[in-house]
C-alpha positions as CSV (number, residue, x, y, z in Angstrom):
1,X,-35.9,27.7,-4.5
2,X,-35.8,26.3,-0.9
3,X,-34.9,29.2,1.7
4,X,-32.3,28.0,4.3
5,X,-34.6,29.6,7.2
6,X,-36.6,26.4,7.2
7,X,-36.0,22.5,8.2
8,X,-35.1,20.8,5.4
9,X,-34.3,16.9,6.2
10,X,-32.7,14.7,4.1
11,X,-33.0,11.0,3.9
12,X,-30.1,8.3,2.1
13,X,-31.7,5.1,2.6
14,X,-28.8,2.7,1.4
15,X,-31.4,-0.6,0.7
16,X,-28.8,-2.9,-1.2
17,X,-26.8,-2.0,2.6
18,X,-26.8,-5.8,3.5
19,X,-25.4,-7.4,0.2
20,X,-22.6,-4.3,-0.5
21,X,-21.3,-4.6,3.3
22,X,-20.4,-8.2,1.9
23,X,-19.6,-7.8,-1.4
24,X,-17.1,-5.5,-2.4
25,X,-15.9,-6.5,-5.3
26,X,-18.9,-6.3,-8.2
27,X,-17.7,-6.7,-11.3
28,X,-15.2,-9.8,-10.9
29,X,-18.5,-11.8,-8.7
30,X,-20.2,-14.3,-9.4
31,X,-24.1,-14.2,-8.9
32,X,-24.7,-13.1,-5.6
33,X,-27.7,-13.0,-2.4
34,X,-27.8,-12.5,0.9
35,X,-29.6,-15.2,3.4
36,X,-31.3,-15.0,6.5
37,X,-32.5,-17.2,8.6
38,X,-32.1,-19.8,5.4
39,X,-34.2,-17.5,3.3
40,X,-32.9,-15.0,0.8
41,X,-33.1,-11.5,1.8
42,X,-31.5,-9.5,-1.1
43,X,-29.8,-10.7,-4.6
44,X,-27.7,-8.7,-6.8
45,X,-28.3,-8.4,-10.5
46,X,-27.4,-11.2,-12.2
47,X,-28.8,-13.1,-9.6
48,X,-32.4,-11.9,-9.8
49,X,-31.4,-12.8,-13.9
50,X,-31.3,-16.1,-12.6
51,X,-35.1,-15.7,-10.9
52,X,-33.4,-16.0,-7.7
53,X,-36.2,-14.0,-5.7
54,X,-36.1,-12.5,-1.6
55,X,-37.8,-14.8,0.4
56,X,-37.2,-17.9,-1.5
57,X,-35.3,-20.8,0.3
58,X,-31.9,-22.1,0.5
59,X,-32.7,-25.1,-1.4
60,X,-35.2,-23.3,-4.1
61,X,-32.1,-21.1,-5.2
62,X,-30.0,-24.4,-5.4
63,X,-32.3,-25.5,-7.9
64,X,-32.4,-22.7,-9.9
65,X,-28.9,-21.8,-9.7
66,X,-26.2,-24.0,-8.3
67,X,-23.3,-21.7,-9.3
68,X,-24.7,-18.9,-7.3
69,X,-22.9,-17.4,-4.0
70,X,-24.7,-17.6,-1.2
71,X,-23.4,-15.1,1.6
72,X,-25.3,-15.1,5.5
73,X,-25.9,-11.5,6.9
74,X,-23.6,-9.8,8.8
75,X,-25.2,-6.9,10.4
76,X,-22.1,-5.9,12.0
77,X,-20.3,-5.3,8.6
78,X,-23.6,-3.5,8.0
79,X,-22.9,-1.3,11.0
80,X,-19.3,-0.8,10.1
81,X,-20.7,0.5,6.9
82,X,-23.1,2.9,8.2
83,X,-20.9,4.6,10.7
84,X,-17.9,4.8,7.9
85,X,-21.3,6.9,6.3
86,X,-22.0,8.9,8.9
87,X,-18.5,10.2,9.6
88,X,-18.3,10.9,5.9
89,X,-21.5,12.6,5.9
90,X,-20.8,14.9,9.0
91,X,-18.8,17.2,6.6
92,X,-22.4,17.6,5.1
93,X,-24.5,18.4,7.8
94,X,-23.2,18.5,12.2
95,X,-27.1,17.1,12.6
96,X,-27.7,13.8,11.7
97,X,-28.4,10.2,13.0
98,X,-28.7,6.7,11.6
99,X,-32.0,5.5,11.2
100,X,-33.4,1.6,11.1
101,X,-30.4,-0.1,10.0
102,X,-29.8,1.4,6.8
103,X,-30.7,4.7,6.2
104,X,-29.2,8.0,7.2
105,X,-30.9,11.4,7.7
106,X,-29.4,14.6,7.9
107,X,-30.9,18.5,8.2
108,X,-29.6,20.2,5.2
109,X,-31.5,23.0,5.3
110,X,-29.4,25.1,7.4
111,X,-26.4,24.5,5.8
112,X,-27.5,25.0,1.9
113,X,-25.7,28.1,2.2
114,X,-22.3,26.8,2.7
115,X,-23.1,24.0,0.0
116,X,-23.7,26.7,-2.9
117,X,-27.8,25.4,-2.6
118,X,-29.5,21.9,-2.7
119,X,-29.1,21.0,-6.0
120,X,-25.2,21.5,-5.5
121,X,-25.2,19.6,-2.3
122,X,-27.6,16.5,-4.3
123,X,-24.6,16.9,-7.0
124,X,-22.0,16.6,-4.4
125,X,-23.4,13.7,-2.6
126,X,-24.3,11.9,-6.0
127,X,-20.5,11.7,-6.4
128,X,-18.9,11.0,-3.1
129,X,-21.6,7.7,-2.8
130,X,-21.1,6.5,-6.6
131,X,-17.1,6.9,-5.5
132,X,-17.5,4.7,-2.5
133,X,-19.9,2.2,-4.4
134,X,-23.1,2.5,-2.5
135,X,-26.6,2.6,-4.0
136,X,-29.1,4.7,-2.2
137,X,-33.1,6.1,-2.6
138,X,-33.2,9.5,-1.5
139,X,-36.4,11.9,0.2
140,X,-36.7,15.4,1.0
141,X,-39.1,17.0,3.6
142,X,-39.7,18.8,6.4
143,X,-39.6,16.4,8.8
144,X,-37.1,13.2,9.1
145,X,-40.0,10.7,8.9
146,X,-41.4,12.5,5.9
147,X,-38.2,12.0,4.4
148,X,-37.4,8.4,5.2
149,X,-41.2,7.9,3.4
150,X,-40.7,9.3,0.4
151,X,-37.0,7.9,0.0
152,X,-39.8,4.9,-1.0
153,X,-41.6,7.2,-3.5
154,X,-40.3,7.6,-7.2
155,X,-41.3,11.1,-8.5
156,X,-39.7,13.0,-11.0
157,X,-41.5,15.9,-9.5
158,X,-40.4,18.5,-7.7
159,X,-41.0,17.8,-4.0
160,X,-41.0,21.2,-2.5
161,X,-43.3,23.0,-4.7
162,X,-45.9,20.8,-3.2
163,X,-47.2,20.7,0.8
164,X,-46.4,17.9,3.2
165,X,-50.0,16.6,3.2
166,X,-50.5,16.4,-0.5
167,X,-47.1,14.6,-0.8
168,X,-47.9,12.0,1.2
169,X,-51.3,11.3,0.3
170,X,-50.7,8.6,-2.7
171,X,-47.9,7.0,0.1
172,X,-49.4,3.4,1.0
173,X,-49.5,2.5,4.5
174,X,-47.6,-0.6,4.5
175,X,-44.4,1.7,4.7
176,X,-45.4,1.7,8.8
177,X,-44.0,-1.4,9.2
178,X,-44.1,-1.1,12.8
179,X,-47.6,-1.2,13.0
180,X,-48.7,-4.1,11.1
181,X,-51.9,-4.9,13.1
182,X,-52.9,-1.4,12.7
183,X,-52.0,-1.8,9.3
184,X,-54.1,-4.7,8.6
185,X,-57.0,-3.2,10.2
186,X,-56.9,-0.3,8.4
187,X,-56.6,-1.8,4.8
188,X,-59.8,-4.4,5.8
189,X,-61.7,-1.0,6.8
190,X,-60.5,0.1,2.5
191,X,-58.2,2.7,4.1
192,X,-54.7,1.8,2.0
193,X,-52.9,5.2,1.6
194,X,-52.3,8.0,4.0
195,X,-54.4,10.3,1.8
196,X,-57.4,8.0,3.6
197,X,-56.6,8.3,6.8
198,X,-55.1,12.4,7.2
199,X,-58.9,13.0,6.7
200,X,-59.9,11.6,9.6
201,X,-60.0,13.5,12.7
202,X,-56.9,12.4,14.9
203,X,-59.1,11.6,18.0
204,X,-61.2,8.6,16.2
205,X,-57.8,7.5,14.7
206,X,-56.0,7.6,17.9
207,X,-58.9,5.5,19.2
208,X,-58.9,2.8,16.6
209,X,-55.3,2.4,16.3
210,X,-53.7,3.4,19.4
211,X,-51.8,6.4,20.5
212,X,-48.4,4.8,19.5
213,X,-49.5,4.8,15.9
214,X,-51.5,8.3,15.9
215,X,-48.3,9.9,17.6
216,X,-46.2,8.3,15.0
217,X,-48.6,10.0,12.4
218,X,-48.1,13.5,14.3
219,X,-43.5,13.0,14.0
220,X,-44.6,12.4,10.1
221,X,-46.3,15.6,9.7
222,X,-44.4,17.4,12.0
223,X,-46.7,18.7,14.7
224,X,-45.0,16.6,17.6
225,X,-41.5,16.2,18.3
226,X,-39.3,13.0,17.0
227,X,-36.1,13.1,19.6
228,X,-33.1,11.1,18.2
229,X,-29.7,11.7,19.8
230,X,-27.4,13.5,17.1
231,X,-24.5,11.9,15.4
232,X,-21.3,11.9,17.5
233,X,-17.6,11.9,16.3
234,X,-16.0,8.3,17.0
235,X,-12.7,8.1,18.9
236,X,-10.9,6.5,16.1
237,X,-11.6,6.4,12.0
238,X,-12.0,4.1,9.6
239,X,-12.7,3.9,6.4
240,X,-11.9,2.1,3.1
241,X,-12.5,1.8,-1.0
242,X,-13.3,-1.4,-2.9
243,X,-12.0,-1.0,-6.8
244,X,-14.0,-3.6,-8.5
245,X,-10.7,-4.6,-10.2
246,X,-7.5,-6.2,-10.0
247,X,-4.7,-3.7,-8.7
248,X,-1.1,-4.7,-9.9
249,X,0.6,-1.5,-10.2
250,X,1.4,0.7,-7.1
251,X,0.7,3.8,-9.1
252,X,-2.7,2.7,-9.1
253,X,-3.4,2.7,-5.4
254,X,-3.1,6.9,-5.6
255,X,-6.5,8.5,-6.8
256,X,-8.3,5.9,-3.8
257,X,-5.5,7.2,-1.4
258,X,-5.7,10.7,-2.2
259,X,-10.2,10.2,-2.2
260,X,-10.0,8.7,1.7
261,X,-7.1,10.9,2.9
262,X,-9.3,13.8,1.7
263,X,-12.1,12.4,3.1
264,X,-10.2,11.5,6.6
265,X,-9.1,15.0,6.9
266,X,-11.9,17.0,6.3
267,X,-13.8,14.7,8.8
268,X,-10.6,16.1,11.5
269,X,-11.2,19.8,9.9
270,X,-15.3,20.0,11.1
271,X,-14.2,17.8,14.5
272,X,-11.6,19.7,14.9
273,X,-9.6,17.2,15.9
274,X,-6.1,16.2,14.2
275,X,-3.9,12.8,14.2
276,X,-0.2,12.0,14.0
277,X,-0.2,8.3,13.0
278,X,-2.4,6.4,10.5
279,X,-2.8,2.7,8.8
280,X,-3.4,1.8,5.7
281,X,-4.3,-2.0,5.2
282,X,-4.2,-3.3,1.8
283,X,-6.2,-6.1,1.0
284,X,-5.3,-9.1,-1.6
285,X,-7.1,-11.2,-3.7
286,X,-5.6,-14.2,-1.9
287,X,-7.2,-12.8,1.4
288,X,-4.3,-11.6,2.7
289,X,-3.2,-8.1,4.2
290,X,-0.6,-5.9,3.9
291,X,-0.4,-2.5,6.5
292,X,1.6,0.2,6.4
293,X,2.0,2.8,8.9
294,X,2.7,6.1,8.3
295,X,3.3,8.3,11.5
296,X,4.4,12.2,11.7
297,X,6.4,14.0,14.1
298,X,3.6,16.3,15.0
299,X,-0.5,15.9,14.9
300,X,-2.0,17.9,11.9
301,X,-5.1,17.7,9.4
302,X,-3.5,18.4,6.2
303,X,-4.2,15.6,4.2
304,X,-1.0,16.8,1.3
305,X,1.3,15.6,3.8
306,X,-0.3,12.4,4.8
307,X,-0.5,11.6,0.9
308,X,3.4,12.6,0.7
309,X,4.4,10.6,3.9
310,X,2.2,7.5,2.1
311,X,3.9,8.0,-1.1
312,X,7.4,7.6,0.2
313,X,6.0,4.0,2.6
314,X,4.4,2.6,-0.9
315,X,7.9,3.6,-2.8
316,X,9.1,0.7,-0.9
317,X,6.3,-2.0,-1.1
318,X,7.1,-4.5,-3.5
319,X,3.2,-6.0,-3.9
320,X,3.4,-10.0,-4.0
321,X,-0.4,-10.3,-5.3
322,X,-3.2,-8.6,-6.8
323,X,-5.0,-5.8,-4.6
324,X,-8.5,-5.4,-4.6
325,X,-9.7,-3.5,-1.6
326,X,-7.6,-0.5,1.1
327,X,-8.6,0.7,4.2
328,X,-7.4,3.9,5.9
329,X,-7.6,3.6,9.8
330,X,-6.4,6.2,12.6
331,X,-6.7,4.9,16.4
332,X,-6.3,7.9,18.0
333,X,-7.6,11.0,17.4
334,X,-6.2,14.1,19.4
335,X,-8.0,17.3,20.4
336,X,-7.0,19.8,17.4
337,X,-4.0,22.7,18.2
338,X,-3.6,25.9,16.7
339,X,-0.5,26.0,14.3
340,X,1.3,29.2,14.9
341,X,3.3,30.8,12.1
342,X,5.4,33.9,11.8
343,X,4.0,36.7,10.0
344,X,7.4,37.0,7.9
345,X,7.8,33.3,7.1
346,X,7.8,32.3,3.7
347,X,5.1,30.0,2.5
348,X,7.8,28.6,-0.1
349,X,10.0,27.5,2.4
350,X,9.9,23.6,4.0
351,X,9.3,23.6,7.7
352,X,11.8,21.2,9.7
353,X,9.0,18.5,10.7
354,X,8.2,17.8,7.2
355,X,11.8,17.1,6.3
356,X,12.0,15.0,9.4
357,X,8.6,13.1,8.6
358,X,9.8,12.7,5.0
359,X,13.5,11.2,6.3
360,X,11.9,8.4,8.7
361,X,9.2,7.5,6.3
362,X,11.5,6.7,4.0
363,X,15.0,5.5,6.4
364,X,12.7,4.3,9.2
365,X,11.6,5.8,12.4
366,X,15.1,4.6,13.8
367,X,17.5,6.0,11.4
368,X,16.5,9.7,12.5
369,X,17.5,10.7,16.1
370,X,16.3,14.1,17.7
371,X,18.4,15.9,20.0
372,X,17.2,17.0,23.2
373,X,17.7,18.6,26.4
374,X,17.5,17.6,30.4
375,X,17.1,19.5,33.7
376,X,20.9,18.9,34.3
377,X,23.3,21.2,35.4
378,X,26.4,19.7,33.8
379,X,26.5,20.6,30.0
380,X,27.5,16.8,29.2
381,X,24.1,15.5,30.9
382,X,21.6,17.7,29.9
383,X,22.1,17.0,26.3
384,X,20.5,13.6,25.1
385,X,19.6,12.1,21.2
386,X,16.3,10.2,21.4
387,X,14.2,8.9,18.4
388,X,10.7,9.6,20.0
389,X,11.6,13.1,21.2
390,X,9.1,15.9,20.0
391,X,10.8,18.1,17.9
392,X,10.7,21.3,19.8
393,X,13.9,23.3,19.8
394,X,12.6,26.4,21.6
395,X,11.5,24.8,25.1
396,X,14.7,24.5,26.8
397,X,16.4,27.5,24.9
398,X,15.9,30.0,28.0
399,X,19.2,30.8,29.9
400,X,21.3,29.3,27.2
401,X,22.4,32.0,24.4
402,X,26.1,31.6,26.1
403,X,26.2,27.7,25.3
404,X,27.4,26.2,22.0
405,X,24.9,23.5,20.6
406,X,28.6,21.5,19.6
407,X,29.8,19.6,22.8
408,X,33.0,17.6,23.0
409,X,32.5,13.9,23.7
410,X,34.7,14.8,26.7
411,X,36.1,17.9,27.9
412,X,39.6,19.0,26.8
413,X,42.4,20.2,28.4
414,X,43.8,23.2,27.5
415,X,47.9,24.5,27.4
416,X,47.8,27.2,29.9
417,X,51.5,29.2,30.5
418,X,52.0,32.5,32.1
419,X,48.4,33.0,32.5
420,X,47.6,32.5,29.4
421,X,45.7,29.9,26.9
422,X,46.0,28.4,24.0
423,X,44.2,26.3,21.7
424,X,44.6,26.9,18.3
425,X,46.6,30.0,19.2
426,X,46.2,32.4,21.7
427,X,42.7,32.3,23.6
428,X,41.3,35.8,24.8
429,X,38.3,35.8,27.0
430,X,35.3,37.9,26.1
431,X,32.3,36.5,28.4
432,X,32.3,35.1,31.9
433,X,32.6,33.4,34.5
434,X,29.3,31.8,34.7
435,X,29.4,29.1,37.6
436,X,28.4,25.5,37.9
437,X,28.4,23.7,41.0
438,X,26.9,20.0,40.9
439,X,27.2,16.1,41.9
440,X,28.1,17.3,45.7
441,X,26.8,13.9,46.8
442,X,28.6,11.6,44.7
443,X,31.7,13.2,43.0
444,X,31.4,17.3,43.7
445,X,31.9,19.6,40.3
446,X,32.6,23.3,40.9
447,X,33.5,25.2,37.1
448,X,33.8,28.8,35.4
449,X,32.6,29.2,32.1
450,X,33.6,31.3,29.6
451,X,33.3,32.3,25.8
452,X,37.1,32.9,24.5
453,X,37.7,33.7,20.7
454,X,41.5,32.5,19.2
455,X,43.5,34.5,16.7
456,X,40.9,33.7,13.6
457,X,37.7,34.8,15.2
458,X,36.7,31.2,16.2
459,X,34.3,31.0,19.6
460,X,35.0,28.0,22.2
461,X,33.8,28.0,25.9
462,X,36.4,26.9,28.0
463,X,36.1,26.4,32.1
464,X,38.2,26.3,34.9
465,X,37.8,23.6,37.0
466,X,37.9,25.2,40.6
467,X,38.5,22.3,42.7
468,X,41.4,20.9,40.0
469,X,42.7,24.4,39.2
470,X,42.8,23.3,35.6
471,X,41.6,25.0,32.2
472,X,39.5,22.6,29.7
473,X,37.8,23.7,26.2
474,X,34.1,21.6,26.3
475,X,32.6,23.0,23.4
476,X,32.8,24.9,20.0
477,X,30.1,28.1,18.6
478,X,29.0,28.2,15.2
C-alpha cells in the first residue's frame, strides 16, 4: 500500500510514438517503418516479420521487402500527439510535463486519493491509452528520473516494496544516453550497471565523469532538485480517434464521439474553462475531410449537450465515402462562469437555450432569430430580432413591467368620440400617463402612454400623441 503523503511519480513512455503519430489505421496497413535520415528508426509488426530491422538502410529493406511502406518522421505529428496526451492526462494529475520526445511523467501520489488508489488509477489509464491506440512502458518511483528508468525495466515485481537504490542497481548505464563518453569510460573501467557505480563515493565519481553526470545521478536518486516547468492548459483543443476500420454507417461515429466529448469536457471541468463552439473533422479513406460545426447559444462544459447538438448536425450528413479517422477541435476556450439556478426549478424541465441550440443545429443558425432590445426611447426602435444576440431576456427588463412584449408594425389609430375610445369596444384607462419625449433634432415625438382594458378584459397600451392631439393603440398585453 503506497500512502499519498509521499512523491509518487509516474512515467508513460509512448516508444512506438514515431510510427503511431503516422499510422493510424493498423489493421487495414500494410507492413510499416519509420525512416530517418534514410535509416529505419522503428517498424511495426509485420514488418519486423519481414526482418526489416532499426538502423538498416533504405535500400536493405527494399531488398527484403519491396511491398513494404516506408513513412519519413514527422516529429511535429509526434508533438501533436504528445500534447493531445498531456491534456488528456491533466484530468490525472495538475503536475506533469513532457519529457524527451516521447514520454510523459506525472505525480500521482498526491492525487491517489481522488483516484480510489494506484492500482485503480493503472486500471484507468490502461483503458483510456488502449482506447486511443497508444502503446506505452510504464515506471513508478520517487523521483521523475527514477521513473523514466525503470519504464525500461520489465519486472513483475512489485516496485514499492523495494528502496530506490536496490531498484536501480541491476539498471545498465547505457539508459544515460546523454552521457555517452562517460558512458564508455565507465563500461572500459567493468562498471556496466548503476549498482557499480552508487558504491562509489560521489566525489571520485564527480571527478571522473564530470559534475553534469554526478548531478544527473543526484535528480535520479532524489537528493538534488530536477526543475521542469509544469504542464500548462493550451488555448484551444484538439484531439481525435483513429478506428482501425472502415466507418460506413453514421450510427457508428457515436461511442468515439461520446469517448472525445467526454474526454474534451472533463479537460474544461479541471481548467475550468468552458466553450461554446466546436469542430468535428471527419476524415475519409479517400483523404478527404468533412467538418461540421456545432456552436451553442451559451459557453458550458457539459459534454450531454455537445453529444445532443452533434447528433442533430450528423442526422443531416449524408457520408459519400468510408470514414476512418475524427477529430474534435475547439479554438477558443473561455474563462469558465458560474451557472446560476433557482432553488425551485425543476431539474425535469428543458431550459430555453437548449431548445434554442437544438432548433439552429438542426434549421441552421439563420432560421432562429432572437429578439432584443436597444437604448431607444421610442418603443418601435428599441426592439430589434438579430441571429447572434445572446439570449438574455432579463438585462433590459428594468423600467418595463408597463410595456407589452407584442408591438404593432406601426401604430394605430384609435376612434375617439365624446372623450371616449374605442377599439374593440369601449377602452377604460387603468395606468398612466407615462411620457416620452424624443427625435427633437430631426422629427420631435412628444406621447402619453397608457394601459386601457376593453369590455372583455383585453390589455392594450394606447398614447396620445401631444403635438398631433391624436389617440393611437401601439401594442397588445398577454
Amino acid at each position: 500500500m503506497y500512502t499519498a503523503s509521499r512523491k509518487l511519480w509516474l512515467c508513460l513512455r509512448f516508444h512506438q510514438l514515431p510510427l503511431q503519430a503516422l499510422v493510424r489505421d493498423k489493421a487495414n496497413q500494410p507492413a510499416t517503418a519509420v525512416l530517418e535520415k534514410q535509416r529505419v528508426l522503428l517498424t511495426d509488426d509485420h514488418a519486423a516479420e519481414l526482418g526489416i530491422r532499426p538502423g538498416q538502410s533504405t535500400s536493405t529493406v527494399r531488398a527484403l521487402a519491396d511491398t513494404i511502406q516506408l513513412l519519413e518522421r514527422d516529429p511535429a505529428a509526434e508533438q501533436r500527439c504528445l500534447q493531445q496526451l498531456c491534456c488528456w492526462a491533466y484530468s490525472i494529475s495538475p503536475t506533469l510535463y513532457a519529457y524527451r520526445a516521447d514520454s510523459l511523467l506525472l505525480e500521482v501520489g498526491s492525487c491517489l486519493l481522488l483516484h480510489g488508489g494506484l492500482d485503480a488509477l493503472l486500471a484507468r489509464i490502461r483503458l483510456d491509452l488502449s482506447c486511443r491506440g497508444y502503446h506505452y512502458c510504464s515506471g513508478l518511483a520517487a523521483t521523475p528520473m527514477a521513473a523514466w528508468l525503470f519504464s525500461y525495466q520489465e519486472s513483475g515485481e512489485d516496485p514499492l516494496h523495494n528502496n530506490l537504490e536496490q531498484r536501480l542497481a541491476p539498471l545498465p548505464l547505457n539508459l544515460l544516453s546523454d552521457f555517452p563518453r562517460q558512458v564508455d569510460a565507465l563500461a572500459k573501467a567493468g562498471l556496466w550497471c548503476f549498482g557499480d557505480i552508487l558504491t562509489l563515493p560521489p566525489q571520485a565519481l564527480a571527478r571522473r565523469c564530470g559534475r553534469e553526470f554526478a548531478l544527473q545521478l543526484k535528480r535520479v536518486l532524489g537528493t538534488a532538485e530536477d526543475p521542469h516547468p509544469d504542464f500548462q492548459p493550451p488555448t484551444r483543443f484538439s484531439d481525435d480517434y483513429w478506428f482501425g476500420y472502415e466507418v460506413k454507417a453514421n450510427q457508428e461515429l457515436h461511442p468515439a464521439i461520446q469517448q472525445l466529448l467526454q474526454s474534451f469536457c472533463l479537460f474544461l471541468r479541471h481548467t475550468q474553462l468552458q466553450a461554446q463552439e466546436i469542430q468535428w473533422l471527419l476524415s475519409g479513406i479517400n483523404r478527404s475531410v468533412e467538418t461540421l460545426q456545432v456552436r451553442c447559444s451559451a459557453p458550458h462544459s457539459d459534454w450531454r449537450q455537445w453529444y445532443q447538438l452533434t447528433e442533430l448536425k450528423l442526422e443531416q450528413l449524408q457520408l459519400t465515402t468510408s470514414i476512418e479517422g475524427i477529430e474534435l477541435r475547439c479554438e477558443q476556450l473561455r474563462a469558465g462562469q458560474a451557472e446560476s439556478r433557482d432553488l425551485f426549478d425543476q431539474a425535469s424541465r428543458e431550459p430555453l437555450h437548449s431548445l434554442l441550440d437544438r432548433l439552429q443545429n438542426r434549421l441552421g443558425l439563420q432560421s432562429i432569430k432572437k429578439i432584443a432590445c436597444r437604448d431607444e426611447h421610442l418603443p418601435e426602435f428599441a426592439g430589434y430580432s438579430s441571429n447572434d444576440q445572446p439570449l438574455n431576456p432579463a438585462a433590459n427588463s428594468g423600467g418595463t413591467s408597463q410595456r407589452p412584449f407584442w408591438l404593432m408594425p406601426e401604430p394605430q389609430p384609435l376612434r375617439h368620440t365624446r372623450k371616449q375610445l374605442y377599439w374593440n369596444g369601449q377602452l377604460t384607462l387603468l395606468e398612466g400617463p407615462e411620457r416620452i419625449e424624443d427625435n427633437w433634432w430631426l422629427d420631435a415625438v412628444s406621447r402619453d402612454y397608457y394601459v386601457a382594458r376593453d369590455p372583455h378584459g383585453q390589455h392594450y397600451w394606447i398614447f396620445r400623441d401631444r403635438l398631433q392631439d391624436h389617440w393611437y393603440i401601439q401594442g397588445i398585453f398577454a
